[in-house]
C-alpha positions in Angstrom: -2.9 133.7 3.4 -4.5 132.4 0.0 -3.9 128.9 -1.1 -0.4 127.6 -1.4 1.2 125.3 -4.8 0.2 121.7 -3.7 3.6 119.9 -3.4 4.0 116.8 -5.5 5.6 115.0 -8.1 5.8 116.6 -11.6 7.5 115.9 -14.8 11.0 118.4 -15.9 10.2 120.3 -18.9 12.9 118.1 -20.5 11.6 115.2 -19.5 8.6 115.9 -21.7 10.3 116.9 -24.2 12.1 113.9 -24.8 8.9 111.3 -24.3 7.6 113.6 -27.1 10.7 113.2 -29.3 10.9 109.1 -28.4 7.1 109.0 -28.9 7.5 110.7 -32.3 10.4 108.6 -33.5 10.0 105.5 -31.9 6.5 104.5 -32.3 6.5 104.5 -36.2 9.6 102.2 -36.2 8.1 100.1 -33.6 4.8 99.5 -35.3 6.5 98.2 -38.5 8.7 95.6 -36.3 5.6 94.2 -34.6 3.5 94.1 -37.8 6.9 92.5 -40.0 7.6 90.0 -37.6 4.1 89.3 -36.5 1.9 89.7 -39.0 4.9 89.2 -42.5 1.9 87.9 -44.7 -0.3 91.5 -44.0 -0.2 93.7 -47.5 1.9 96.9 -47.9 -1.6 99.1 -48.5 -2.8 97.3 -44.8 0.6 97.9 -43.5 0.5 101.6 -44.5 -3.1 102.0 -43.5 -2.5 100.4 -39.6 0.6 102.6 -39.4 -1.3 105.9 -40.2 -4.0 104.9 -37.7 -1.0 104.1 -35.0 0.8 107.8 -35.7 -2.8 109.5 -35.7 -3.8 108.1 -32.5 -0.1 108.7 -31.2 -0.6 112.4 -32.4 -3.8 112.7 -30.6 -2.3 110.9 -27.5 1.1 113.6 -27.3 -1.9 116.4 -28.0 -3.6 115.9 -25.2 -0.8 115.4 -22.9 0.7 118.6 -23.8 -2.6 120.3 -23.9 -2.1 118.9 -20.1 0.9 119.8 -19.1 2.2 122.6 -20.7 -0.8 124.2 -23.0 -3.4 124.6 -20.1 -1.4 125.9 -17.2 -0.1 128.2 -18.7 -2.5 129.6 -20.3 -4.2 129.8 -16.8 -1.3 131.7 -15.3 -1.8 133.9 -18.2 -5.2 134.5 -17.2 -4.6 134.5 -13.3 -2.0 137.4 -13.9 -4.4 139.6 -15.5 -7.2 138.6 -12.9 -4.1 139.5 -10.4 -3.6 143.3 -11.9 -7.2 143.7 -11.7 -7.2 142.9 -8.2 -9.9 139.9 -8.6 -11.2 138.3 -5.4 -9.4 135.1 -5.2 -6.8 135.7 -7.8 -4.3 134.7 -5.4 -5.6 131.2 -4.9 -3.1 128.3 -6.4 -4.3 126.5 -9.6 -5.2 123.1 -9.8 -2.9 122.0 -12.1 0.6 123.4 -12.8 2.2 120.1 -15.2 5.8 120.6 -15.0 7.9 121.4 -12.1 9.2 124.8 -14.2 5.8 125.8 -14.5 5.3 125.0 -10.7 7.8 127.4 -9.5 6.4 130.1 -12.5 3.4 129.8 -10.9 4.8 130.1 -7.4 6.7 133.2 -8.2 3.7 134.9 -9.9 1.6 134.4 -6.2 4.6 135.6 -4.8 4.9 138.4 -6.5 1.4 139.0 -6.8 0.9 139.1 -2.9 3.6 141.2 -2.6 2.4 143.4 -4.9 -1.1 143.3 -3.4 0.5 143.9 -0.3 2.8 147.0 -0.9 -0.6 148.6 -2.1 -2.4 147.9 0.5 0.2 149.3 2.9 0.5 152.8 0.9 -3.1 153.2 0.7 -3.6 152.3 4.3 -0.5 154.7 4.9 -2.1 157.3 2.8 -5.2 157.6 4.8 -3.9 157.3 8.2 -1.1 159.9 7.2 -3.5 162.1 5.7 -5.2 162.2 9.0 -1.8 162.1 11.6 -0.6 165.6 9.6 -3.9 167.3 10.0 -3.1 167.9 13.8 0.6 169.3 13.4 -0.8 171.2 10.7 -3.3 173.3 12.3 -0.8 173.7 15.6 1.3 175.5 13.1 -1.3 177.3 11.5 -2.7 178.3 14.5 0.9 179.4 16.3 1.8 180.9 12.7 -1.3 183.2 13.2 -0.6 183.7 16.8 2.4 184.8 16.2 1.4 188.1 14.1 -0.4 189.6 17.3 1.5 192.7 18.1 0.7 192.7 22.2 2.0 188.9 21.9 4.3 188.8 25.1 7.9 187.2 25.4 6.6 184.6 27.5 4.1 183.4 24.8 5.9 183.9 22.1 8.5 181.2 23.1 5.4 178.3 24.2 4.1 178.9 20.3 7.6 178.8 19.3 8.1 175.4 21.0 4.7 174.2 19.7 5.9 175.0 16.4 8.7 172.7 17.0 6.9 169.7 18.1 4.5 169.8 15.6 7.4 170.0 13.2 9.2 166.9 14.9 6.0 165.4 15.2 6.2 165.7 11.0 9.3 164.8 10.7 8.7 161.7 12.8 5.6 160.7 10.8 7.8 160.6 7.5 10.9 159.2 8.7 8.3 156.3 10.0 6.6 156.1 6.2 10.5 155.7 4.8 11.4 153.0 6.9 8.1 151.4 6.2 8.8 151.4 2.8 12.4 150.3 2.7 10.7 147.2 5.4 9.0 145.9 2.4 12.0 145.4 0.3 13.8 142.1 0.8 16.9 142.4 2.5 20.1 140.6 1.6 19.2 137.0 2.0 21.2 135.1 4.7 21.0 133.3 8.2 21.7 134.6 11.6 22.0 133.8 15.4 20.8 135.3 18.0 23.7 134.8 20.2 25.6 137.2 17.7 23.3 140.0 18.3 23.2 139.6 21.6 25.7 141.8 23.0 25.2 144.9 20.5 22.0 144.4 22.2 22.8 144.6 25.2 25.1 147.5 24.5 22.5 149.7 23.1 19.5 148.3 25.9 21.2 148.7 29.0 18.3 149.5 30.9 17.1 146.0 30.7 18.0 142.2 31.1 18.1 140.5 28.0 18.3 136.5 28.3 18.9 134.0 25.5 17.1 130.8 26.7 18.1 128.6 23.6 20.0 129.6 20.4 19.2 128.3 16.7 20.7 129.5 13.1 17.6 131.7 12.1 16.6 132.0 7.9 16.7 136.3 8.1 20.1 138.4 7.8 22.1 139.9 10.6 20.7 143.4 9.3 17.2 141.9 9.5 17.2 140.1 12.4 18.7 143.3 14.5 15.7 145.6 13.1 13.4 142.9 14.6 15.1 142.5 17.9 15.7 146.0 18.3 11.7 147.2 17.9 10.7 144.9 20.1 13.4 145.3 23.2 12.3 149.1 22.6 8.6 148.1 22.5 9.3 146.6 26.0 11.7 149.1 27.6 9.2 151.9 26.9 6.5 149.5 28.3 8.2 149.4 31.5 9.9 146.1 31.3 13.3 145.1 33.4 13.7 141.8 31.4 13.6 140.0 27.9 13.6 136.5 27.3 15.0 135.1 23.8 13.9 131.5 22.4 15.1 130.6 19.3 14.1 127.5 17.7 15.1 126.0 14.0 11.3 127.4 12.4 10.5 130.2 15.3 12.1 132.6 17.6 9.9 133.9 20.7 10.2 137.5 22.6 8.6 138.0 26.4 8.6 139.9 28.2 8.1 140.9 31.8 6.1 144.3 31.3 2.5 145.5 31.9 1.5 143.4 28.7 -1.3 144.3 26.5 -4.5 145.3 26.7 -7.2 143.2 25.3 -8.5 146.4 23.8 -5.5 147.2 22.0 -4.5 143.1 21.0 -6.0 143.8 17.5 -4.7 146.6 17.1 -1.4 146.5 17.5 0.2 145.9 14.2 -1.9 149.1 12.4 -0.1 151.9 11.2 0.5 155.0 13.2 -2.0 153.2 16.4 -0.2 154.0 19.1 -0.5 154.4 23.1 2.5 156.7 23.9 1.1 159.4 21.5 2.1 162.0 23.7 6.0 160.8 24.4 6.5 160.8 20.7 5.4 157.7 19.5 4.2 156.7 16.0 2.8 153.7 16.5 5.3 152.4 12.8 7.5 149.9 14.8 5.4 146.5 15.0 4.1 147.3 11.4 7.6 148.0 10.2 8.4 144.5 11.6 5.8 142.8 10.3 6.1 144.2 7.3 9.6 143.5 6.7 9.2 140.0 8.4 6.4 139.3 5.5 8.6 140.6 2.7 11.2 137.3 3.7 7.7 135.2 3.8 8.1 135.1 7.8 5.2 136.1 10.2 4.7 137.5 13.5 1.6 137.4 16.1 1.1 138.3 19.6 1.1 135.4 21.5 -0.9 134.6 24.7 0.8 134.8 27.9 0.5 134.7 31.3 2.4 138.0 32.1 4.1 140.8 30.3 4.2 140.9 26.3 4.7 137.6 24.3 5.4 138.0 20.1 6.0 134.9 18.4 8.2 134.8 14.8 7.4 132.0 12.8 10.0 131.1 9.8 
């Protein structure tokens, strides 16, 4: 993840503002109490020159501190954003100074948005190539069963096997796309919100009856009911099609666990397992779009999720 906004104290906008507007009316006024009261004898043409001097350095001083504060950083967000669209190495690194705590969070939403940006391309042209490649197989099995089909001398027999190969590639298609749409509604936010996993845990159950699902400790997690199920749901699947007979749920205030008690993963396939359309149950179906659909989703509410080590079965860990 590139460099996050250092946390600290900054002025308000309107704070500045109004040391400006104090500055520029008070230190005028100021300077001809000290020099009437201290110095009464000093001529008017000494009093006027020593006041200039006071309101030029004065103008300098409120220069440079806007120059600072407001002048500089954002006229380096200006710059990062075009280095951003141009896809610059390190264009997603924070800046060093930000000034204010408005331009703090304007520079925080521009990475944000930048990443996400970033990200959503990277994700279509990574889907773009691996798609491009997935459809070439259904796509010849029809082609091929297509020209099979014209044969004359073709028996009844043969003519329903390149019929059903017709069929599977087709569902094989269909399966590919409805995995790119759900990929791309995973990188929209959902509805902002909290959830528990205790609420979810009987639809859960209800719709993965073929395996025990435990809730070892409970917590109010930061993702929606609607996100939160999606999560839950690919992963019980992951494990039930694994082989599994038993989940275990931890949640914590900052990170919610999922093991379980299935074959595990292969240290061939561990860094592999959250790229598109890479999948091990190829020929049961499987797309291989459910652990990037999470992650993918999970990223878009600025979450993240890693296989974990473990001493048996499958261990993903969801930080918040």
């Amino acid at each position: 993840m590139p460099g996050r906004i250092e946390r600290k104290w900054r002025p308000t906008l309107s704070l500045v503002f109004l040391m400006t507007l104090a500055a520029v009316l008070v230190t005028p006024l100021l300077t001809l109490v000290v020099l009437r009261v201290g110095l009464p004898d000093l001529r008017y043409r000494h009093v006027v020159v020593i006041l200039v001097l006071v309101v030029a350095l004065t103008t300098l001083a409120l220069g440079w501190m806007l120059w600072r504060i407001l002048y500089r950083p954002l006229r380096a967000m200006a710059a990062q954003s075009l280095a951003i669209a141009a896809g610059q190495p390190g264009a997603l690194d924070a800046l060093p100074h930000y000034g204010t705590r408005e331009t703090e969070r304007l520079g925080d939403a521009l990475l944000t948005m930048g990443r996400t940006l970033q990200g959503r391309e990277a994700v279509l042209r990574s889907y773009a190539d691996h798609a491009t490649h997935e459809l070439k197989s259904p796509l010849t099995v029809l082609r091929g069963a297509a020209e099979l089909l014209e044969a004359d001398d073709l028996s009844p027999e043969d003519r329903r096997r390149l019929l059903g190969r017709i069929d599977e590639a087709a569902d094989r298609m269909t399966a590919l796309l409805d995995a790119q749409r759900a990929l791309a509604r995973a990188q929209n936010p959902m509805m902002a919100g909290v959830a528990r996993v205790s609420v979810l845990l009987p639809g859960l159950r209800r719709d993965h009856p073929g395996i025990a699902l435990e809730l070892e400790s409970d917590a109010e997690l930061p993702l929606s009911a609607e996100g939160l199920r999606l999560v839950l749901d690919h992963l019980i699947g992951n494990a039930v099609r694994a082989g599994a007979g038993r989940v275990v749920l931890t949640a914590t205030d900052d990170r919610l666990t999922v093991q379980d008690d299935g074959p595990g993963i292969s240290a061939g396939n561990r860094e592999r397992i959250f790229d598109p359309f890479f999948t091990t149950n190829r020929a049961d179906g499987g797309t291989g779009m459910g652990l990037p659909i999470v992650r993918r989703m999970l990223e878009a509410h600025g979450a993240t999720i890693r296989l974990a080590d473990s001493d048996g079965g499958a261990r993903f860990e969801i930080g918040f």
